[in-house]
C-alpha positions as CSV (number, residue, x, y, z in Angstrom):
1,X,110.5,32.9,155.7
2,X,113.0,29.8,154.5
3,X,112.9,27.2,157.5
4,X,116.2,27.0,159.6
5,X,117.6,23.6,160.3
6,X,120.1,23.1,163.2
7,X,124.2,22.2,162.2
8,X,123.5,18.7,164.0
9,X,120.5,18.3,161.8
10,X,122.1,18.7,158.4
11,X,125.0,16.9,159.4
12,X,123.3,13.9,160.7
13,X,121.2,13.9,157.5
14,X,124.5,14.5,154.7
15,X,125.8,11.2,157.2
16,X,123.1,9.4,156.1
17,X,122.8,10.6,152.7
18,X,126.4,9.7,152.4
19,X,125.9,6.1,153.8
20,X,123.3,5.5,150.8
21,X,121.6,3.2,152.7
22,X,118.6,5.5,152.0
23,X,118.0,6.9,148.5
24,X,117.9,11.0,149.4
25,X,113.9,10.9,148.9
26,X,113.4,8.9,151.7
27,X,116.1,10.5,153.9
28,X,114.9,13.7,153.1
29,X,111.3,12.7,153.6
30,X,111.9,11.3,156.7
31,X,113.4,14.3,158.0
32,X,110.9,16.6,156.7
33,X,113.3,19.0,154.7
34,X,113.5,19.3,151.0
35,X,115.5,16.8,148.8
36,X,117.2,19.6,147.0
37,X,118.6,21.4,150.8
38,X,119.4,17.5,151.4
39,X,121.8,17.4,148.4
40,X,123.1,21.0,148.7
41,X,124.1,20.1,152.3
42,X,125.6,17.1,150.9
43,X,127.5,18.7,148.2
44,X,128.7,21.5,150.8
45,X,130.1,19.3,153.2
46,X,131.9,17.2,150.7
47,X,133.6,20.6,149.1
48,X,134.2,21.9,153.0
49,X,134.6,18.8,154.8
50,X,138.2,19.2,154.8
51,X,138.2,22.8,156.4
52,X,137.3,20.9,159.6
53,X,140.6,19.6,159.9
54,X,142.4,22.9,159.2
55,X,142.3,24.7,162.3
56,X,145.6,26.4,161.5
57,X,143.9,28.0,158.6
58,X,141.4,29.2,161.1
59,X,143.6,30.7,163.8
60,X,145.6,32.3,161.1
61,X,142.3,34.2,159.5
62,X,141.2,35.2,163.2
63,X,144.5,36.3,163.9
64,X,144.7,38.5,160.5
65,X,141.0,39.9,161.6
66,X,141.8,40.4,165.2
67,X,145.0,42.8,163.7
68,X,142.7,44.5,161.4
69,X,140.2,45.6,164.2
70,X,143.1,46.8,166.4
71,X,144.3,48.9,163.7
72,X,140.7,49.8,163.1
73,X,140.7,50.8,167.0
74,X,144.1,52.7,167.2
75,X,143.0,55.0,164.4
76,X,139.5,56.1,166.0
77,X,141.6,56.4,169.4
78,X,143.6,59.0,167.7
79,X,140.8,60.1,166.1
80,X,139.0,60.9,169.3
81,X,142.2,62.5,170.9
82,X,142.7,64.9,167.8
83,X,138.9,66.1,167.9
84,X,138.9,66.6,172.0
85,X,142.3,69.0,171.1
86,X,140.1,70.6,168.6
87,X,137.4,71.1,170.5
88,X,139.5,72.3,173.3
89,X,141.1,74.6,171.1
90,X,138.0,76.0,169.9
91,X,136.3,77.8,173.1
């Protein structure tokens, strides 16, 4: 099983690998993680480090789930209400 490394963790270790005070051997060495997870984490943040600042983005995708789950919800309401007439039919 892969070893799981906190959000605070990876961040605090991409800060330092960005810093390059450190070469990414000894940061990732220090912190006990591979050098290749250190760089992936790097290269992650730097492609997605901007969708921090986007909030709006954000709201706007949990709004546009929130709608599809009450739609979701309305339709097995009615659902339900057409199978208890069914069944009610039925005896």
């Amino acid at each position: 099983m892969p070893k799981s490394y906190s959000p605070k963790l990876k961040f605090q270790i991409v800060m330092e690998l960005i810093q390059g005070e450190k070469t990414p051997g000894q940061v990732a060495k220090e912190y006990g993680v591979h050098p290749n997870s250190a760089s992936a984490w790097k290269r992650t943040f730097l492609e997605k480090g901007a969708e921090v600042f986007s909030q709006q983005g954000t709201v706007v995708e949990y709004e546009r789930r929130i709608a599809e789950l009450e739609q979701l919800l309305g339709k097995k309401e009615l659902e339900i209400a057409l199978l208890k007439n069914f069944l009610g039919r039925s005896k």
